[in-house]
Structure formats: structure tokens, C-alpha cells
Steps between C-alpha positions, in 0.01 A plus 500: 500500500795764574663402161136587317493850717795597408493437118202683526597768651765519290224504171307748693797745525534444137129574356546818712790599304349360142144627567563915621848552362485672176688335234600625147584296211483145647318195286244483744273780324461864582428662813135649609463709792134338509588151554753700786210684677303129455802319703546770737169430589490136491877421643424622898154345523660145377843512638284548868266217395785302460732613804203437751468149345839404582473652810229263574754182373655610769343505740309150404827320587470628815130509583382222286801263385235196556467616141764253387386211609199526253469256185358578237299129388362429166446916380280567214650694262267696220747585245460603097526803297411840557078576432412140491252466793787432760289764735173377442613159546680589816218721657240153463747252684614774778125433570608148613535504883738266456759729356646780605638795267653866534270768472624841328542717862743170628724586138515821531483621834566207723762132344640541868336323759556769746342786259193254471460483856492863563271545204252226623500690827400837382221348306394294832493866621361655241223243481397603934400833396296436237775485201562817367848458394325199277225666344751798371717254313232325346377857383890590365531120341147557318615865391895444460465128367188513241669602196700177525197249527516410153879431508586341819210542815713609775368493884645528824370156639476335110717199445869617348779415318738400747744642272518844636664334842790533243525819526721573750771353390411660116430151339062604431525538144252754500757736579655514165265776436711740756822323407538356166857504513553287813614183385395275771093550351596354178672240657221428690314491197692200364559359851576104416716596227693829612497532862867410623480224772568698795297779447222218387515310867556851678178652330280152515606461865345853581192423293462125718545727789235736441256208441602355835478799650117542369418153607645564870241782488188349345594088619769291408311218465266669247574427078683829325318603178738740342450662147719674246488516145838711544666147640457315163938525476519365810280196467831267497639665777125464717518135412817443649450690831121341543557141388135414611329821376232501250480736145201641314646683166254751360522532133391738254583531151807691425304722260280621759758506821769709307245792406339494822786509708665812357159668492466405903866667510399805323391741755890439690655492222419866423530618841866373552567580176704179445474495122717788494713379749537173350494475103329152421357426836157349325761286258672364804140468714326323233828226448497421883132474459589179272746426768206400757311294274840302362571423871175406617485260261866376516466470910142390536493226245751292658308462829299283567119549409385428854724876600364700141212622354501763176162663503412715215314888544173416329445183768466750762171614395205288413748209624623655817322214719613241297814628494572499827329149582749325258807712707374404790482122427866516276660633871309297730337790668168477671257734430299585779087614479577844637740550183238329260254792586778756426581320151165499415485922562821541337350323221232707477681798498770348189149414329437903531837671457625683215843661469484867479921505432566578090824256482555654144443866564818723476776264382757675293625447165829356623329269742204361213807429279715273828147335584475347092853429557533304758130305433700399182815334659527442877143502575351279160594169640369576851128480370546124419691458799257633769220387269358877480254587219594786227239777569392841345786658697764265324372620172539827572874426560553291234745588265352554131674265338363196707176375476305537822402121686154408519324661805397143749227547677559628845630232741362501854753219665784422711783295434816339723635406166797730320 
């Protein structure tokens, strides 16, 4: 843990110097007071996010080193591609009693044990005089938070991507919007393949350590559900360090996920500025994009089919039940009558729901013309491979010159096949 504090520290010192020094005739594109004024802003707020986290490391191997002891048995892992269903799939089995799963105020605000305590205890608190504190930040979330409903829903007490526990020691990925020049995101970006060893078992043994630090909180006897589409690299490295857990891969076809993504990214992308900053960051998005679904496939097909399970987008609508029975039998889970009655009202509200989020709306020229590029070389033999159908979206991609592949009708099914 000291040797991960002080490398980041170290980083830290550095993005201070890259991020509000002026520089002048450097590769890494011009200079805009803007995107200055936008990190002057953003730089205090996060580096006191951060220091109050590791202040509360701290103190948990004082207060709370029972901590270690923890194992984490048989964790269910909901991995995949960005904007295939990975949330909605993750928000219907966090219903399951049975698991137990970070919620977004533990990522942010609280992947200590003793920040969760003191957190818990103000709400206790806040909760004997009738909850005001509560009832303000459900007004601020509904007012701050709306505009991103049809992106990513994001509530205090909704299920998370454990992900941002990362970000502490600057391994979230998210953060190559602030930082695209930090080299450590893109590594984590192609994790199995170019994360050195040390800095692989020093960054996976603070992730195992934030689970075990959530399960000290919530029950260590209780099953971790843990989702992130941003952890398809490090599917061979999860394996490994979980030799019993269990892996649900959300697909979606690359002609839809590639659009959709950047689109998602949009709104940060133009208030960091990070085009600019960094010529051909789309380009070098879009190939580690390719990245995710080459290793899911590479990793996940050579375990055993009783530890997989690739479920496509589409079966998490009309087929969400059915779905989920058939992952529930392939990992010997029981399903229990309380979470029957939740499946069935999760079904009914996938039976109603229709994306507001225009996956298509705002690409650039430069990005249209990497998407038809890459659907015609590192992405055209993953349809047969994952067994996903060519759609209207994959037409729209398709270079002239090739004829577009019949449209199949859409497929409603799971499979713990390759």
C-alpha cells in the first residue's frame, strides 16, 4: 500500500505540473486558458476527495484491520462492453438479497471502511430528526443528476461500478477525460496485455482490498456482485485472483457500442477539451474499444462453461426473466421468491422502457471514418465469433464497397458457448 501512495503521489505532483503549467510548442496540442480555468476548478475539489480517502486507509489499519481477514468466495463479476446493458443487468441482480454490491456514495465518497462508518452514522442521525440532510440530496441528485438519465442513471444509494474505488490510486479509467496523457489509464485500458507485473499485483491487490473492505462492512459471509464494463482488459487478470468467481459478458454489436460510447463521452470530452490536448484520442479510444471485446473472448472462452455466460443486449428486454433463470441455473444459484417478485417488476419495466440516448448523434467525420474501419478488419470476424447479428447500425458503417449481410431476425437468448 505505501509503494501505491507514493507512485501516486508522485503522478499527482506530475498532472499538477502537466495540467496548469503553460506550455508552448510541445506535441501534445496547444494550450487553452479554458481547459486551465476548467482544472483549476476541478484539481482542489478531487485532489481533497482523494487525500481524505487515504486518510481513511489509514486509519482502517488501525481501527478496522479485521478487514484482512475477509475472503472474497465465489464473486459475480458483470463484465462486457461499454452501453451493452451491463447497468441494467446489474441494477436487477443487486435486487437479490443474496448479493451484496457498492452503491455510488460508497465509490465516491466512502471505499474506506472508516469513511463508511462515519457516513452511516450521520445518516443514523440524520434519520432521528426527521431526515433533512436526506431529503436535500435527493432534491440536488434529481436537479444535478437528470440530464444524465438517458446516459448513465446516477444515484446516491443506486448500485455502482465498483470501479471508481480505483480512483485513489488514479487507475478509474474514467479519468482519462481530466488526464489523457497519464499513461497508467491506457494501460489500464489494455490491462492483461500491458500492465507490467508489479504494478498489475500492486493495483489488483488494492482493488481485492477494497472489496474486502466492503464486505467487512455489509457481511463477509454475504456473495459480492461487482460490475464493470470498464474491467473487460482485466478479465484474465480477475480470473486468476478469483479462481471460483463467476462471469456474465454483456455483448453488443460493435456497430452500435463504438458510436454510442463516444457519444456517452461527448459532453467530457468538450469540457476537458482533450481533443485538443490529445490529437487522435477517438482513434486510440475506439482501437482499445476492440481491445475489450478481443480479450473477453480470448479469457472467457477457455473457462469452463459452468464459470461463463455471454449474454447479448437485446435478451435483456422481452427476455430479461428468462435470461436470468438460465444464469441462475448455469451458476448454481438459488433464486429465492422474494427475488422472483422483483424479476417479475423489473420485467415489466424492460417490457416498457425506451432509450432516450441518440448513440449516433454528434460523431465527427474523423470518428464515422475509424468506426467503418475498424468494423472492416478487427471487428468483422468478431460477429461470427460472439454469434452477434449484422443490424441497421452495421450498415450504416459498412464500407461501400462490401455488400451489407442479411439482417437475422433479432435473437432474444443466452449462450455459455464462445
Amino acid at each position: 500500500m505505501l509503494q501505491l501512495f507514493l507512485a501516486t503521489t508522485a503522478r499527482v505532483l506530475s498532472l499538477l505540473v502537466t495540467s496548469l503549467v503553460p506550455r508552448r510548442g510541445t506535441a501534445s496540442g496547444p494550450w487553452s486558458w479554458r481547459r486551465t480555468l476548467v482544472m483549476i476548478g476541478f484539481l482542489p475539489l478531487f485532489l481533497l476527495v482523494q487525500a481524505i480517502h487515504w486518510v481513511g486507509f489509514a486509519l482502517d489499519e488501525v481501527f478496522f484491520r479485521g478487514y484482512r481477514r475477509v475472503q472474497v468466495r465465489a464473486p459475480l463479476f458483470i463484465l462486457g462492453v461499454p452501453r451493452s446493458g451491463t447497468t441494467h443487468l446489474h441494477r436487477v441482480l443487486a435486487e437479490d438479497p443474496q448479493f451484496t454490491t457498492f452503491s455510488t456514495w460508497e465509490c465516491l465518497f466512502a471505499p474506506s471502511v472508516t469513511e463508511r462508518r462515519f457516513w452511516l452514522a450521520l445518516a443514523r442521525l440524520d434519520r432521528l430528526v426527521g431526515a433533512p440532510a436526506a431529503r436535500l440530496i435527493g432534491w440536488l441528485e434529481t436537479h444535478a443528476f437528470g440530464e444524465l438519465e438517458a446516459i448513465h442513471p446516477m444515484r446516491l444509494g443506486d448500485p455502482e461500478e465498483d470501479y471508481f474505488a480505483l480512483t485513489p490510486v488514479l487507475a478509474c479509467f474514467i479519468l482519462v477525460l481530466p488526464f489523457p496523457q497519464l499513461g497508467l489509464l491506457w494501460r489500464m485500458g489494455a490491462f492483461d496485455r500491458d500492465m507490467p507485473a508489479g504494478e498489475r499485483e500492486r493495483l489488483l491487490d488494492f482493488y481485492e482490498g477494497c472489496l474486502k473492505r466492503h464486505l467487512y462492512v455489509h457481511g463477509p459471509d454475504r456473495r459480492l456482485l461487482s460490475k464493470n464494463a470498464a474491467f473487460a482488459p482485466l478479465a484474465g487478470s480477475l480470473a486468476e485472483r478469483f479462481p471460483d468467481a463467476r462471469f456474465i459478458a454483456c455483448l453488443r454489436p460493435p456497430a452500435e457500442t463504438l458510436p454510442s460510447q463516444l457519444s456517452s463521452l461527448r459532453s467530457g470530452l468538450d469540457l476537458f477539451e482533450v481533443e485538443a490536448l490529445v490529437p487522435g484520442f477517438e482513434a486510440r479510444l475506439l482501437a482499445q474499444l476492440a481491445f475489450y471485446y478481443e480479450n473477453l473472448h480470448a479469457v472467457l472462452a477457455r473457462l469452463p462453461a459452468e464459470r461463463r455466460i455471454w449474454i447479448e443486449m437485446r435478451a435483456l428486454g422481452a427476455g430479461l426473466t428468462a435470461t436470468v433463470e438460465d444464469a441462475y441455473r448455469r451458476f448454481d444459484l438459488p433464486l429465492g421468491p422474494a427475488f422472483r417478485e422483483r424479476l417479475a417488476l423489473a420485467q415489466e419495466r424492460a417490457n416498457r422502457y425506451r432509450s432516450r440516448h441518440r448513440h449516433a448523434d454528434g460523431l465527427t467525420d474523423a470518428a464515422t471514418a475509424r468506426i467503418t474501419e475498424l468494423l472492416a478488419t478487427r471487428f468483422d470476424g468478431l460477429y461470427e465469433r460472439f454469434g452477434l447479428g449484422r443490424d441497421e447500425a452495421a450498415e450504416r458503417f459498412a464500407p461501400p464497397s462490401r455488400p451489407s449481410a442479411p439482417r437475422p431476425q433479432p435473437s432474444l437468448q443466452t449462450s455459455g458457448g464462445t
